[in-house]
C-alpha positions in Angstrom: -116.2 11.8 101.1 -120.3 12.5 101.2 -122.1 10.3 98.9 -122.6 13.3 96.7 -119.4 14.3 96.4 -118.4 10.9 95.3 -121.4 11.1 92.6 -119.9 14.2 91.2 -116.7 12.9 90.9 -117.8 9.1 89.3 -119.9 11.7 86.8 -116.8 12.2 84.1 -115.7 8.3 84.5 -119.1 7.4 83.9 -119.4 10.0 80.7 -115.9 8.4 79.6 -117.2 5.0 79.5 -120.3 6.0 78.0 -117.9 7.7 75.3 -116.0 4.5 74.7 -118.7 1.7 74.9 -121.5 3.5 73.0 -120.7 1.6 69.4 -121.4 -2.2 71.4 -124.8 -0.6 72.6 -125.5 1.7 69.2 -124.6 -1.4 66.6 -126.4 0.4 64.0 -128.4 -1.7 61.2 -131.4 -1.7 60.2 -132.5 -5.0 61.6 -132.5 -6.8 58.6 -131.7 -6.6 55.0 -132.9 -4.2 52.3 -135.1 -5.7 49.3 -133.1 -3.4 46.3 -132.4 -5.9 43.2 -129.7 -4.7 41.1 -130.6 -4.2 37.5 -126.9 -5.7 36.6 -127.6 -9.5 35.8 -125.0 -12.0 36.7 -124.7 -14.4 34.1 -122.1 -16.8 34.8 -120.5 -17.3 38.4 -117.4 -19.5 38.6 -115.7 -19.7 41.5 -112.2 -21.9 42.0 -111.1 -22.3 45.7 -107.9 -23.8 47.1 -107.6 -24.3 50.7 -103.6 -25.2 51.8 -103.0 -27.2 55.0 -102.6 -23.9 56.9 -106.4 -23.4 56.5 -105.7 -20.6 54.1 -108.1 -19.8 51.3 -107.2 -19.0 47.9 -110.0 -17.9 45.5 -110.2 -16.5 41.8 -113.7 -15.5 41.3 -115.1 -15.1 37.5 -118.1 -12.6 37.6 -119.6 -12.1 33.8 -122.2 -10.1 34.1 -124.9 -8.1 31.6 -125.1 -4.2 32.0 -128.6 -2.8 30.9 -127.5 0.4 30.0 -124.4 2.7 30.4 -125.2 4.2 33.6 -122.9 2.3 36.1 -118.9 2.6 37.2 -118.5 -1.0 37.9 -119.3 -3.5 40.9 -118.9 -3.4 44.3 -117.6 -7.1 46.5 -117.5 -7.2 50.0 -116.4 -9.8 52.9 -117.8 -10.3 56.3 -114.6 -10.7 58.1 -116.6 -12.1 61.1 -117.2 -15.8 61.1 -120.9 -16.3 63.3 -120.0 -19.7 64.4 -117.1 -17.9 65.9 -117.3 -14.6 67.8 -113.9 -14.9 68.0 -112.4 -15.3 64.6 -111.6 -12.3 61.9 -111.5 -13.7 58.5 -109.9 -10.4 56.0 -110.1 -11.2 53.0 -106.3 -10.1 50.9 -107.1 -9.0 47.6 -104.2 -10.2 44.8 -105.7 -8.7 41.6 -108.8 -7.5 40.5 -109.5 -7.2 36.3 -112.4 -6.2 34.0 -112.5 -8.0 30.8 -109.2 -9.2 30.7 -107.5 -6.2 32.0 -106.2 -4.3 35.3 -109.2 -1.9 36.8 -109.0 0.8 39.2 -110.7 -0.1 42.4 -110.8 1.2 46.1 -110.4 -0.8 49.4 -112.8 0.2 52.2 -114.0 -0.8 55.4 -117.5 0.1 56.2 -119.4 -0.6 59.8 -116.8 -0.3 61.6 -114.4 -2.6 60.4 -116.3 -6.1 59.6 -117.0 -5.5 55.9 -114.1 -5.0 53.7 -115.4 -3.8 50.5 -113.5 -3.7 47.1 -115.3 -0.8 45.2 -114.1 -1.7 41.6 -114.6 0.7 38.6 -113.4 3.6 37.6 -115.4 7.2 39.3 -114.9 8.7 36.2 -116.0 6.4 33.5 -119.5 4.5 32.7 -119.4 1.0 31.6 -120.8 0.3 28.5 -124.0 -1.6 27.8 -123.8 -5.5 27.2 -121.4 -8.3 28.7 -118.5 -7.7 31.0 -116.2 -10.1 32.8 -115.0 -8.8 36.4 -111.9 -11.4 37.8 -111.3 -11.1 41.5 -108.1 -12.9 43.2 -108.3 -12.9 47.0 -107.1 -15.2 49.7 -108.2 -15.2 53.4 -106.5 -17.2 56.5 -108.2 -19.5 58.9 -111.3 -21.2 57.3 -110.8 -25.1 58.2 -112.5 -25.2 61.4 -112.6 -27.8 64.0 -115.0 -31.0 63.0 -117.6 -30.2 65.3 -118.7 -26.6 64.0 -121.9 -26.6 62.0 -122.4 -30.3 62.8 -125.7 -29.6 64.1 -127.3 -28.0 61.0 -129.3 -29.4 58.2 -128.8 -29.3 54.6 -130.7 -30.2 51.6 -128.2 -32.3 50.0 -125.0 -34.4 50.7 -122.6 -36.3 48.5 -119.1 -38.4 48.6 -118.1 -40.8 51.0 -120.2 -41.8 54.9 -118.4 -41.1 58.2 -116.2 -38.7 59.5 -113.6 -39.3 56.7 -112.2 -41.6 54.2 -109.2 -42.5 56.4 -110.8 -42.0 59.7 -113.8 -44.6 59.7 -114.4 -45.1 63.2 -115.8 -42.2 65.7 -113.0 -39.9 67.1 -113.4 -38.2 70.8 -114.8 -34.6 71.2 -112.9 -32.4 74.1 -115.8 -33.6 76.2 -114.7 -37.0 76.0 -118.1 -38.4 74.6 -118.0 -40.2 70.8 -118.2 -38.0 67.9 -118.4 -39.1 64.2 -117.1 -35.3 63.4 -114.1 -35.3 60.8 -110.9 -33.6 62.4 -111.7 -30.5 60.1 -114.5 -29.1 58.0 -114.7 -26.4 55.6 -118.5 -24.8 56.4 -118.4 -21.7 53.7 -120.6 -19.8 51.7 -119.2 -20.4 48.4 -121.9 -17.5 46.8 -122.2 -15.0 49.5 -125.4 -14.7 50.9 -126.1 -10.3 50.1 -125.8 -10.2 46.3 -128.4 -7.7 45.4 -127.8 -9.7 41.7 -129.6 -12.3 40.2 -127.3 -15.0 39.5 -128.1 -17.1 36.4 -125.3 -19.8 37.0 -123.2 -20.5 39.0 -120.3 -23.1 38.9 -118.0 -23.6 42.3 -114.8 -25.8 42.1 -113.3 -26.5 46.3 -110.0 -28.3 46.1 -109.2 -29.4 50.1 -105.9 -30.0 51.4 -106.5 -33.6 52.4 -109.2 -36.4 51.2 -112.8 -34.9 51.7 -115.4 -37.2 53.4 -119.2 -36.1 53.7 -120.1 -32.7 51.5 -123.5 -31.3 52.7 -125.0 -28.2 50.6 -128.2 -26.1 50.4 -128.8 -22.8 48.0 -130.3 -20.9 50.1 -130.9 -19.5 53.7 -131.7 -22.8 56.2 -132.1 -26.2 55.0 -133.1 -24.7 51.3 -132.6 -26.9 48.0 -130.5 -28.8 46.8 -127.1 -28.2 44.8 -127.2 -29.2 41.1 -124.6 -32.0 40.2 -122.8 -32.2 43.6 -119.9 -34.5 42.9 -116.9 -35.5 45.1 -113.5 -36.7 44.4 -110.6 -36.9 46.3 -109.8 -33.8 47.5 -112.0 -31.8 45.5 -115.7 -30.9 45.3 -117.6 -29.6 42.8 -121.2 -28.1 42.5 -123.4 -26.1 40.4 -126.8 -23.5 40.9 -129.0 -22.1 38.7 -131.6 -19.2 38.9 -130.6 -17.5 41.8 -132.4 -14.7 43.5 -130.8 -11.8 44.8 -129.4 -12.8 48.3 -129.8 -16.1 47.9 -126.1 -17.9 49.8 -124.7 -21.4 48.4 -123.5 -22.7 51.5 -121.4 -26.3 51.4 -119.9 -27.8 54.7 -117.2 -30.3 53.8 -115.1 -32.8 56.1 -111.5 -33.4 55.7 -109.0 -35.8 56.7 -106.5 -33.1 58.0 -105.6 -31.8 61.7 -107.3 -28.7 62.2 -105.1 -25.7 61.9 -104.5 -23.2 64.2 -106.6 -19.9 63.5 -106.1 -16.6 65.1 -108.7 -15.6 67.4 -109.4 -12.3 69.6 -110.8 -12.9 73.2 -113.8 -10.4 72.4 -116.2 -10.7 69.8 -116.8 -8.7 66.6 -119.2 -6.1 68.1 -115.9 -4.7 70.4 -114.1 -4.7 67.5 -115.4 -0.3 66.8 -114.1 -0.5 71.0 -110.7 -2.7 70.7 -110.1 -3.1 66.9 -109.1 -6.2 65.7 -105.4 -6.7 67.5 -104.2 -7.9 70.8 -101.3 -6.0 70.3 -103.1 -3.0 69.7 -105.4 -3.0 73.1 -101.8 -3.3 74.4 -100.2 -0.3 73.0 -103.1 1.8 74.2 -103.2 0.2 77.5 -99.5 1.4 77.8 -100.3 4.8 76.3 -102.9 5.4 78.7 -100.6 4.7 82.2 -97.7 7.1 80.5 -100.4 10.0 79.8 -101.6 9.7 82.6 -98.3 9.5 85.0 -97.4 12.8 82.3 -100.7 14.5 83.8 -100.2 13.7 87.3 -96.6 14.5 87.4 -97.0 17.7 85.3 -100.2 18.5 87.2 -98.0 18.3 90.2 -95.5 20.7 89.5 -97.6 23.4 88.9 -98.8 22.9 92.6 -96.7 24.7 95.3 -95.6 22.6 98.4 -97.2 24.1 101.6 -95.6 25.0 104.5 -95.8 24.5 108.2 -98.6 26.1 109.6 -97.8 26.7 113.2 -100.7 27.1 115.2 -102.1 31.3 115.5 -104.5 32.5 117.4 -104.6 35.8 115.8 -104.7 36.9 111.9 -101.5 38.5 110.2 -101.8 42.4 111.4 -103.6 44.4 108.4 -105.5 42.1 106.5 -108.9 41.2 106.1 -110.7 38.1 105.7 -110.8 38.1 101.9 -107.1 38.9 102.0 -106.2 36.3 104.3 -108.7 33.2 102.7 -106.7 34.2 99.4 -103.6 34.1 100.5 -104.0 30.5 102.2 -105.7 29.4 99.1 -105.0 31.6 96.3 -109.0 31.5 95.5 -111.6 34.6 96.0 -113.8 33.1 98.8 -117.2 32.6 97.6 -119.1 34.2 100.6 -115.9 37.3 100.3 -118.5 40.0 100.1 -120.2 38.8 102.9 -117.1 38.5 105.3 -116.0 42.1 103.8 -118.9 44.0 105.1 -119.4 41.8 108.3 -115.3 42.7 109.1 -116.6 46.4 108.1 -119.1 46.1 110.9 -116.9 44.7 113.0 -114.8 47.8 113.0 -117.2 50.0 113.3 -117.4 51.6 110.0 -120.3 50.7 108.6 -124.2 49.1 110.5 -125.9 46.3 109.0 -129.4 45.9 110.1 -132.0 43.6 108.9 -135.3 44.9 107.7 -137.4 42.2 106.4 -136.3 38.5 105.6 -134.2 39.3 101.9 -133.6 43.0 102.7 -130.9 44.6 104.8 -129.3 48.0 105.0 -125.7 48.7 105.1 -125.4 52.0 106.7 -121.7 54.2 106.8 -121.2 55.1 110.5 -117.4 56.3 110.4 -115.8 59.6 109.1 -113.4 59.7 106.7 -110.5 59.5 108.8 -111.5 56.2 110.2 -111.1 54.6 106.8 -107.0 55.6 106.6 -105.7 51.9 107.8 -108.3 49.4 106.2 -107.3 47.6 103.8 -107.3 47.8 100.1 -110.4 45.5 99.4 -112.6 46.5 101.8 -112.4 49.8 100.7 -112.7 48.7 97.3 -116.1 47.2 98.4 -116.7 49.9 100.6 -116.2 52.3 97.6 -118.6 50.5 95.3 -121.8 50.8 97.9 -120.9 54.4 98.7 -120.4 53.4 102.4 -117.7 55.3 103.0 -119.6 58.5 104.6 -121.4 58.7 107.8 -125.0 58.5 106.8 -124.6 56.7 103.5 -126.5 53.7 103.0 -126.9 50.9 100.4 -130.1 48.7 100.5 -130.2 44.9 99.8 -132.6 43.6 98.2 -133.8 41.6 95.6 -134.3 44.4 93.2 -131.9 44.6 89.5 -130.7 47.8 90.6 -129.4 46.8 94.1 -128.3 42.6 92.7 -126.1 45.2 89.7 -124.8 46.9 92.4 -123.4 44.0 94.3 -122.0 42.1 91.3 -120.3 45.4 90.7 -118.7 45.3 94.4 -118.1 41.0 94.2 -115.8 42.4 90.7 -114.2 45.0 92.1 -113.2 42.9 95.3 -111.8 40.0 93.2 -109.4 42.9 91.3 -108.5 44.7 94.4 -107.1 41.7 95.9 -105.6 40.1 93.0 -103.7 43.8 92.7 -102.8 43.9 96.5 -101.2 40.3 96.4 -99.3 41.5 92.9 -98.1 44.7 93.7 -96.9 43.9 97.7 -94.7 40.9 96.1 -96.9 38.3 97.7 -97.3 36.4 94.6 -95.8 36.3 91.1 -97.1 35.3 87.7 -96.0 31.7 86.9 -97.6 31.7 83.0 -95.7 28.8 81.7 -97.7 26.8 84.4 -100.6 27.6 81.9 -99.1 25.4 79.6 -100.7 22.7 81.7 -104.6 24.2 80.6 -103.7 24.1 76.9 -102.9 20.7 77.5 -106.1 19.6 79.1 -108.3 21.1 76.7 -106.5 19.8 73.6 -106.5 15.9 75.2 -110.1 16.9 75.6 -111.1 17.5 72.4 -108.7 15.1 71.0 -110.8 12.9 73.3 -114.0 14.1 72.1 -112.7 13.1 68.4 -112.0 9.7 69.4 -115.2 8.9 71.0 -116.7 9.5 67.7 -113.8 8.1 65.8 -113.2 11.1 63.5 -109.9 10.7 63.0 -109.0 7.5 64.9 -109.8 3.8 64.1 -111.6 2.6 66.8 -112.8 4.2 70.4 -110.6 2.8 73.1 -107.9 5.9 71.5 -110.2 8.3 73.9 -108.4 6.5 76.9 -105.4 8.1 76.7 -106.4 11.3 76.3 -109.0 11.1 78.7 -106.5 9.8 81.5 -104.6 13.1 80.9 -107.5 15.1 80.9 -109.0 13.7 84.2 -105.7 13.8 85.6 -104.8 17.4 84.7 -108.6 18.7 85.3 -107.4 20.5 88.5 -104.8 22.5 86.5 -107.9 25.0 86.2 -108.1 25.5 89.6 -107.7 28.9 91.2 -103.4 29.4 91.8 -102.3 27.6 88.7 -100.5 30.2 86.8 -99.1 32.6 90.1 -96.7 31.3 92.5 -96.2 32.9 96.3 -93.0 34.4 96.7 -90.9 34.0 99.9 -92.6 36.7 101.8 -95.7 35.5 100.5 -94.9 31.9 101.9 -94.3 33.2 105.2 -98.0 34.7 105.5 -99.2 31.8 104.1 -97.8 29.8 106.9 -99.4 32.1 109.5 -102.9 32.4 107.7 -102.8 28.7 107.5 -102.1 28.5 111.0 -104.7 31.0 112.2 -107.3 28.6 109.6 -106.3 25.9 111.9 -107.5 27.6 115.1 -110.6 28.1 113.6 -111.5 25.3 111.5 -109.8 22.7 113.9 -111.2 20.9 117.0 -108.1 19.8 119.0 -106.7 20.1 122.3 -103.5 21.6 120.6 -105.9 24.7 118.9 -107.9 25.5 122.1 -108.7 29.1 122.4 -109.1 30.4 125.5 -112.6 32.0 125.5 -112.5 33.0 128.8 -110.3 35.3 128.9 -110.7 36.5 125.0 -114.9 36.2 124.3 -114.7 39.6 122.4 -111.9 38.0 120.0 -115.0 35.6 118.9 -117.0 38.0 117.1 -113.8 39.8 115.9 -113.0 36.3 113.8 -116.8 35.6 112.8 -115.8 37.5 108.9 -112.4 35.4 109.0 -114.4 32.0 109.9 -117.0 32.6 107.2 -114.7 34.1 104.5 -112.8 30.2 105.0 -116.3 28.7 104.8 -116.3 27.9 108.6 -118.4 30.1 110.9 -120.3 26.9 112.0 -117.4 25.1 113.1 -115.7 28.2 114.9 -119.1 29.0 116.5 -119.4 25.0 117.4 -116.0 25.6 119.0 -117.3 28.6 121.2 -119.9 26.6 122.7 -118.5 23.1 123.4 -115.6 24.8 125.0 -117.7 27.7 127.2 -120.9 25.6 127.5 -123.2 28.2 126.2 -124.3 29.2 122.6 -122.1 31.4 120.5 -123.7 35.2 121.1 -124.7 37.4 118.5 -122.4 40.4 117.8 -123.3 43.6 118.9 -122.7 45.1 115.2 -125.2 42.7 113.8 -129.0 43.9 113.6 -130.8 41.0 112.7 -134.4 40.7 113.3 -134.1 37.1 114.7 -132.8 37.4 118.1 -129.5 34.8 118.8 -132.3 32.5 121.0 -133.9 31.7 118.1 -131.2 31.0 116.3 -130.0 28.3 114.0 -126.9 29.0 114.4 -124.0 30.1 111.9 -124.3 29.0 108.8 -126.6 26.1 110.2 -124.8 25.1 113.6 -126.9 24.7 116.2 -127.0 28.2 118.8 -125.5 31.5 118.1 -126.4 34.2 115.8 -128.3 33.2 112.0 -125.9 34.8 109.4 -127.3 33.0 106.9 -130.2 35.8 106.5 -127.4 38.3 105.1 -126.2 35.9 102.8 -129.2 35.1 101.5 -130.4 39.0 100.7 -127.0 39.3 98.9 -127.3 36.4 97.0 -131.3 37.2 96.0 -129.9 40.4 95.3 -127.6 39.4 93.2 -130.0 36.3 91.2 -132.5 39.4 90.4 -129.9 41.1 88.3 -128.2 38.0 86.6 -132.2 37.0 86.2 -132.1 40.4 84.2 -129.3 39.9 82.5 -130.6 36.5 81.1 -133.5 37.5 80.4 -132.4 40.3 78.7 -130.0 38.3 76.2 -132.8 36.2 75.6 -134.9 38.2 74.3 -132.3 40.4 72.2 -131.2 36.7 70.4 -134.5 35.6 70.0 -135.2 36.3 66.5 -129.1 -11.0 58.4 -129.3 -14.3 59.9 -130.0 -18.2 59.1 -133.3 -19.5 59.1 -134.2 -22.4 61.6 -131.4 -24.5 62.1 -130.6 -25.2 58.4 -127.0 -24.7 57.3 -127.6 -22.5 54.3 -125.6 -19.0 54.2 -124.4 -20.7 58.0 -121.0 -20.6 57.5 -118.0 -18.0 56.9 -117.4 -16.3 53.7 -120.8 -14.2 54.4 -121.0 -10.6 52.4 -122.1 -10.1 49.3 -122.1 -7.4 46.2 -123.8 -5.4 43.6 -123.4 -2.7 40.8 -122.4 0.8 41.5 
């Protein structure tokens, strides 16, 4: 495979991972956070939170705030589920009960950039708050937030209380992992116990922390970085308690507190939370589309496969199947129109003596009618549809090519009515059959493509890696819109195909098994030139003359070309022989004048937020925040 070839085909990989990886490139954000200060005032904040021995958090949080006027639903909490001294850990917060003023209120559960903020939108859309005091009560718990000792260790804080060391029953220095001392306790809980994006200013604020085991060192700042201090920090037991006053919007109260229990296991993922819009936030998930994507795409190939017939044998040939022409021959072997069909058509025209081609300038040549009527009784059905089209079927008729609109129309015209004739004449001689429930296959493809499509941009699925799937099945069913799929060959048609694909062989092939013997049959090399370059190989076949006669492949007699076969580059590039390429090119400039045209034409008819220094403040988990809506 050429290097380009091998481009082109790593060019709808590279688009697919491009498709799935964009959200880790695109985060989104705007870089930092946006100064908007609520007008709802938070008067009281009390907070009372119970962490078990399983490191699960239990927290009823008492919001009373002050409405200004009757113009809001309600209020609006939200969780940062991931933990930034952690890329690993997802802490979701499980809502128990939300209440305003004593009683059960409507609210919605969300999840907003791409799964690491869980929001609880509380209110009711259809009803405005009254002005004046209101009390919000939100029950949530969240697993996982005892970490090991050693996390946050590093940071500064403005103020510490309760007893020195690593904890109350663990006085001396324990061993890190590393194996080097370390005056870490065997757990800490390192929260933000006000969350650090409340566009509200918070008047006061009162947190209780009860600990599943005797509490050691409490460090605290209000604050982003080292900050200030907590008001009335106090420790007992295995409870701590602390109090703020006259916080700013965003402002975190972060405390970091060691305790005397083993650290409990916490769930992690083995990919951080900017993968999560990729891989979601389960192992087992990434596993079930793993597994989805190897049985689409076995479906794909094995489907893809049944709609493609088994060849046959191809016996070696040295002569076309009796009564067809090249175009009928290349489709029989490979059920496609051959791009350079026209081409071969005339030059097999020429060949027989019906019609003269002769080159007048470098992108014009005539194609002159030299045979009477009669002549035309046994040619087959497609060159005398193309014969038909150029009014070439009467001694002295002529048709110029050029690159003019009227003579490119002309030949686009002849290229249709070529491809019709000989999907006909394979049709109606029983050479092939319609196959339409192979089209099936098609439908397929283009639905996993746009279900694809939808994926990569998440309408409708969670997270991106749910393209895979569908994209295995559409790269491995992409070649069910080749030409054939759709029309099977009979048995008769089987058999010619066998003989056509033989004959190919003879041509294309450079064995000692496919000799031809030139020698004795030179005038049988220009009688194959319109099969070899209706196949696409007129330079090999022309190769094959020469390295097996020792003398350049001659230019036939029915071919007028200006450049004589010495000065030739050979067919279709090879080196000696006759230039074809001439031909080609003033059918296809031809051709690129009308379809220039054509555009043309159309045209003009349509035109009408992060921790400061190394402080510890709003450093730990439990980040989000919250406002009025």
């Amino acid at each position: 495979m050429t290097a380009g070839r091998m481009l082109k085909a790593l060019i709808p990989l590279i688009l697919i991972a491009v498709g799935v990886l964009w959200p880790v490139v695109f985060t989104g954000g705007s870089g930092g956070p946006t100064a908007v200060e609520d007008p709802v005032v938070i008067t009281d904040y009390d907070v009372d939170m119970a962490v078990d021995p399983a490191g699960r958090l239990t927290a009823v949080e008492t919001i009373t705030t002050e409405f200004p006027g009757s113009d809001r639903h309600g209020i609006f909490r939200y969780w940062d589920v991931a933990n930034q001294n952690d890329p690993g850990l997802r802490q979701k917060p499980e809502v128990v009960s939300i209440e305003l003023d004593g009683e059960p209120v409507p609210y919605q559960m969300l999840w907003e950039d791409g799964g690491r903020f869980r929001v609880a939108k509380i209110g009711d859309p259809d009803r405005y708050l009254a002005w004046g005091s209101h009390v919000f009560e939100i029950r949530y718990t969240i697993a996982g937030v005892l970490d090991p000792g050693s996390v946050g260790a590093d940071r500064q804080f403005a103020g510490s209380a309760g007893a020195d060391g690593p904890s109350p029953s663990g006085p001396g220095p324990t061993v890190s992992p590393a194996g080097s001392d370390s005056t870490a306790p065997p757990s800490v809980f390192f929260w933000n116990v006000i969350a650090p994006a409340w566009n509200n200013r918070i008047e006061r604020a009162d947190i209780t922390v009860t600990l599943p085991g005797e509490v050691g060192t409490v460090q605290c700042s209000v604050g982003s970085g080292v900050g200030r201090e907590c008001d009335d920090l106090t420790v007992a037991g295995a409870s701590l308690r602390l109090r703020a006053e006259s916080l700013p919007p965003r402002t975190p109260v972060t405390v970091r507190a060691g305790v005397d229990v083993p650290t409990p296991p916490q769930a992690h993922l083995p990919w951080p939370q900017a993968w999560d819009r990729v891989l979601g936030q389960s192992i087992a998930g990434v596993i079930w589309v793993g597994a989805l994507t190897v049985l689409l795409g076995a479906l794909a190939l094995l489907w893809f496969r049944s709609v493609l017939e088994k060849p046959p044998g191809f016996p070696l040939q040295y002569a076309p199947p009796p009564g067809l022409g090249p175009v009928q021959a290349e489709y029989l072997r490979t059920e496609s129109v051959p791009r350079q069909g026209l081409t071969a058509t005339l030059f097999h025209l020429a060949e027989r003596g019906l019609v003269a081609l002769k080159q007048k300038s470098d992108k014009h040549w005539t194609v002159t009618g030299i045979a009477e009527p009669g002549a035309w009784a046994d040619v087959d059905p497609v060159s005398i549809a193309v014969a038909s089209t150029l009014k070439v079927m009467n001694p002295g008729s002529d048709f110029e090519a050029k690159k003019t609109v009227k003579s490119g129309e002309k030949l686009t015209r002849a290229k249709t009515d070529m491809t019709a004739a000989v999907e006909k004449w394979a049709l109606d001689s029983g050479l092939l059959v319609a196959r339409k429930k192979e089209l099936w296959l098609r439908a397929a493809n283009a639905g996993s493509f746009v279900l694809m499509v939808c994926a990569f941009f998440r309408w409708g699925f969670p997270v991106t890696m749910w393209a895979l799937p569908f994209a295995a099945f559409f790269v491995l069913s992409a070649g069910s819109w080749r030409d054939g799929v759709g029309t099977r060959r009979t048995r008769a048609g089987r058999e010619l195909w066998s003989r056509v694909g033989g004959f190919h062989r003879m041509l294309a092939t450079d064995s000692a098994e496919s000799r031809f013997d030139f020698a004795a049959r030179k005038d049988l090399y220009t009688a194959y030139i319109p099969f070899a370059v209706a196949a696409g190989v007129a330079a090999l076949w022309a190769k094959k003359y020469q390295a097996y006669t020792g003398t350049a492949a001659p230019q036939p007699d029915w071919y007028h070309s200006s450049t004589h076969s010495s000065r030739g580059s050979g067919i279709g590039g090879g080196s000696g022989g006759a230039d074809f390429d001439s031909f080609e090119s003033a059918l296809s400039s031809s051709i690129g004048a009308y379809t220039a045209s054509q555009t043309s034409s159309s045209s003009s008819s349509s035109g009408g937020g992060s921790s400061s220094s190394s402080g510890g403040g709003g450093g730990g988990g439990g980040g989000g925040g919250g406002g009025s809506w």
